[in-house]
C-alpha positions in Angstrom: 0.0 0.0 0.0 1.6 3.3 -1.0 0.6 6.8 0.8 1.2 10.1 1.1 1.8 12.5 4.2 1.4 16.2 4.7 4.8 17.6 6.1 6.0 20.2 8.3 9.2 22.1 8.7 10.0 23.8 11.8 11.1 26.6 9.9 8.0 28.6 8.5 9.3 30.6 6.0 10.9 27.3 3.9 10.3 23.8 4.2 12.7 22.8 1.2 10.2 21.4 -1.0 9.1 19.3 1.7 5.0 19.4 1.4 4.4 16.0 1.4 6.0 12.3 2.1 5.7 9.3 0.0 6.0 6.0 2.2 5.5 2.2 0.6 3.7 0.8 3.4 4.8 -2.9 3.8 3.7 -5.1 6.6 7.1 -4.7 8.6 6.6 -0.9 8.8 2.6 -1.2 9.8 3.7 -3.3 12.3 6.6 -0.5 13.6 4.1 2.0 13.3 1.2 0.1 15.6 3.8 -0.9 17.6 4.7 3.4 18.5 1.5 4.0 18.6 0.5 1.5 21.7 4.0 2.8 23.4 2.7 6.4 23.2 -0.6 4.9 24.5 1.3 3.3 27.5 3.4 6.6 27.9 0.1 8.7 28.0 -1.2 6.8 30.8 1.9 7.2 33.0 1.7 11.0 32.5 -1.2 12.8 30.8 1.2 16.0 29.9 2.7 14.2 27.0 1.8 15.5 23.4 4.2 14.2 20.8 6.8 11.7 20.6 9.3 12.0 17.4 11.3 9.3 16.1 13.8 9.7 13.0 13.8 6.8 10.4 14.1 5.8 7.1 10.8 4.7 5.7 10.3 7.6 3.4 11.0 6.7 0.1 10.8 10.7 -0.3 9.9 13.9 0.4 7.8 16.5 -2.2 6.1 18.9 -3.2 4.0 19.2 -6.4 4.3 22.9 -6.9 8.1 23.3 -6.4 10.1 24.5 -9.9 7.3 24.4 -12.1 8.2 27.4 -13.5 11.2 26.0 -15.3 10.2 22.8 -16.3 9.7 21.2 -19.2 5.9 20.9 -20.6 5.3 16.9 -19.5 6.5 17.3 -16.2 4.6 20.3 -15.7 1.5 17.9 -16.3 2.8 15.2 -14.8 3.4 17.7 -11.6 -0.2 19.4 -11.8 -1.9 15.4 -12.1 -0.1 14.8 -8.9 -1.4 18.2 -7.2 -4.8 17.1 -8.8 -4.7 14.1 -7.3 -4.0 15.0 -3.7 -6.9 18.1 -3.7 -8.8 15.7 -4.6 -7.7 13.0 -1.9 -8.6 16.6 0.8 -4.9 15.5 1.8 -4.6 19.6 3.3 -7.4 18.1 5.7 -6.8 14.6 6.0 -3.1 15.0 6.1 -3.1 11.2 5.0 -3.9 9.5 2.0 -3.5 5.9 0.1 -2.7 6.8 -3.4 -2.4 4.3 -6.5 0.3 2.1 -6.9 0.8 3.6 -10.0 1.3 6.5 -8.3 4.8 8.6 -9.2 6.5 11.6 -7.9 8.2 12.8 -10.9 11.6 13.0 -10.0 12.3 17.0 -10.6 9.4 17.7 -7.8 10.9 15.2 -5.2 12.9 17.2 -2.6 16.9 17.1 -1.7 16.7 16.6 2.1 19.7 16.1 4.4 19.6 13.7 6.8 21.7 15.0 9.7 20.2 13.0 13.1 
């Protein structure tokens, strides 16, 4: 199952082209994912104060943003970069913040965002 996530940067004035997160969702990373999900569960009953827990891995296959250098890019990609937009509106993924996409479902690659990963 492939989806899509809305991102945030701690930065507000530029996220680097990082609007949104592709993730393959196999049934090893499902099973991660419930399994940080019941922890925070377990951490929330031992003390109500806690709001977020963060972890840093490498399931993204990567980060996005459909809007970023359309400008100078090439007619097909353009369209290939709007579709993809299109897609997500129409997914409410700005109010979902989640959504399963096709599996035929491509980022094209001048959209998909150079990220460092520093932690």
């Amino acid at each position: 199952m492939n989806i899509v996530l809305k991102v945030s940067s701690s930065n507000e004035h530029y996220n680097g082209g990082c609007d949104f997160a592709f993730v393959e969702l196999t049934a090893e990373i499902a099973a991660i994912a419930l399994r940080r999900i019941q922890t925070l569960k377990e951490q929330k009953k031992l003390d109500a104060d806690i709001d977020e827990t963060y972890y840093w891995s490498h399931f993204v296959e990567c980060f996005f943003s459909p809007w970023v250098n359309l400008a100078s890019a090439e007619r097909d990609v353009e369209a290939a970069s709007l579709a993809v937009a299109d897609l997500l509106q129409m997914l409410r993924i700005e109010v979902t913040e989640i959504a399963m996409v096709p599996e035929t479902f491509k980022v094209p690659p001048s959209q998909v965002a150079a990220v460092e990963c520093g932690r």
